[in-house]
N, C-alpha and C positions, 0 to 999 in steps of 0.2 A: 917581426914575428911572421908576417905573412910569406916572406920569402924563403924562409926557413920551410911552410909546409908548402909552396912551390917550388922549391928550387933545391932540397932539402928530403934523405930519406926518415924514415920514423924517429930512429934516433938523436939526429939531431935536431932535429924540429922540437924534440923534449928536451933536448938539452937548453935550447935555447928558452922554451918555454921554463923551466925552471929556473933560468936565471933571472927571466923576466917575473916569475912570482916570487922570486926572492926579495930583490929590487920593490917589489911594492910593499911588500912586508914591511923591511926597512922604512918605508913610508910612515907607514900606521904607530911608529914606537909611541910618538906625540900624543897621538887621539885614540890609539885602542891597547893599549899596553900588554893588556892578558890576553888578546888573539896574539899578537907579536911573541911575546914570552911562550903561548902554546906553540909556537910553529915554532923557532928556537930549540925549544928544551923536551919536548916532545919528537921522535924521530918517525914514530907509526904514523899521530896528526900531520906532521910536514909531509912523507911521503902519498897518505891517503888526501890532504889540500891538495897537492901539487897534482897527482894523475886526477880528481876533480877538475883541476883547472885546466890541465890539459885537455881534456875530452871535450869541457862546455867549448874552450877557443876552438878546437877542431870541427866539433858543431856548428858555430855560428861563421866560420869560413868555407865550408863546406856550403851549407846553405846558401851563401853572398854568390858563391859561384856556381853554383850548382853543380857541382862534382860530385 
């Protein structure tokens, strides 16, 4: 993830980033099943999660490095 937003322009930095909240979704089927199933079967939820998650990872890499 991090070399995606160093090495990497906007776009694909989110790409990547949405693959990686996908992937953790995936995770959750086991232990959270209705956030899973909301982010699945809901497309607004999925896409409003995903640019959330974007912005917070952007945030806290930004910060680390101070850029």
């Amino acid at each position: 993830m991090r070399n995606s937003f160093d090495f990497s322009d906007e776009q694909n930095a989110r790409i990547t980033s949405d693959a990686i909240v996908k992937e953790e979704m995936q995770k959750l089927v086991a232990t959270n099943l209705k956030l899973y199933k909301l982010f699945t079967d809901n497309t607004d939820f999925k896409v409003d999660f995903s640019a959330m998650m974007f912005g917070a990872i952007k945030a806290i890499l930004r910060e680390r490095t101070g850029l």
